[in-house]
C-alpha positions in Angstrom: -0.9 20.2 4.3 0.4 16.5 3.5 2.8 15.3 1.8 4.4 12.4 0.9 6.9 10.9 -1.5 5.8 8.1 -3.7 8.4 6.1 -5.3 8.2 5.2 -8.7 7.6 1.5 -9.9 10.5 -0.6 -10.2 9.5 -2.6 -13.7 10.9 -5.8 -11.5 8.1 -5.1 -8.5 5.8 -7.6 -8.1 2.0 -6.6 -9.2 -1.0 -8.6 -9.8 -1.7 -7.6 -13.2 0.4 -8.1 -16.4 2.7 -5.5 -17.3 0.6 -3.8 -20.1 -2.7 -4.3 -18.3 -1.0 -2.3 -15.3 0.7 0.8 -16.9 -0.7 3.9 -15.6 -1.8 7.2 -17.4 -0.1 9.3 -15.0 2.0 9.2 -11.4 -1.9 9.9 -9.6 -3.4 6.9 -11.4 -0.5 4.7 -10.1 -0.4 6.0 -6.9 -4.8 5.3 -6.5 -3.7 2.2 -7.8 -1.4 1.4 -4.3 -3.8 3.0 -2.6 -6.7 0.9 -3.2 -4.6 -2.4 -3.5 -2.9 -1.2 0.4 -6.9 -0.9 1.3 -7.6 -4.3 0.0 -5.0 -5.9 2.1 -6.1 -3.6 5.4 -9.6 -5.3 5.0 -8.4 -8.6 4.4 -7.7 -10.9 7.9 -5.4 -13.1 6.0 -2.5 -9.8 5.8 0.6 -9.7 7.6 1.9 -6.6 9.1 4.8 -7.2 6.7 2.5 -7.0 4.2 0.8 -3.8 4.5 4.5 -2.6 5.5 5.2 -3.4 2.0 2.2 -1.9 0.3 2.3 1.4 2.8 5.8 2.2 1.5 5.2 1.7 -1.9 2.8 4.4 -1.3 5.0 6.4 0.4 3.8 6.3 3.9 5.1 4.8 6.8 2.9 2.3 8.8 2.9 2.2 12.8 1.2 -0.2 14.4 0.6 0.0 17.9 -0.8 -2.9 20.0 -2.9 -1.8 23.2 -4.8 -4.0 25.7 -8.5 -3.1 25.9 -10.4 -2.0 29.2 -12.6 -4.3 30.4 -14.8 -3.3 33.2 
């Protein structure tokens, strides 16, 4: 089992959308919401680690990155 704790939005956090275009239905709509905007950002070269940082937590995960050097025969 996984869990996780999702805080809620702060009205003052930053967001893409206006506020009315953004309010969600219920807490699983806002949290698909991060989710998909934290996926975004992991497919996009131009993120910072601070970045996703930011949008992992405000789905309520922590985000580890570990650097390794690759094998090369």
């Amino acid at each position: 089992m996984v869990t996780a704790h999702v805080p809620l939005r702060n009205p003052g956090q930053e967001t893409d959308q206006a506020p009315e275009a953004y309010a969600a239905k219920n807490p699983f709509e806002d949290l698909g919401a991060r989710l998909v905007k934290l996926g975004m950002a992991m497919q996009t070269s131009a993120s910072t680690v601070s970045d996703l940082q930011r949008l992992a937590y405000a789905c309520g995960l922590t985000l580890k990155i570990r650097a390794v050097e690759e094998d090369r025969p």
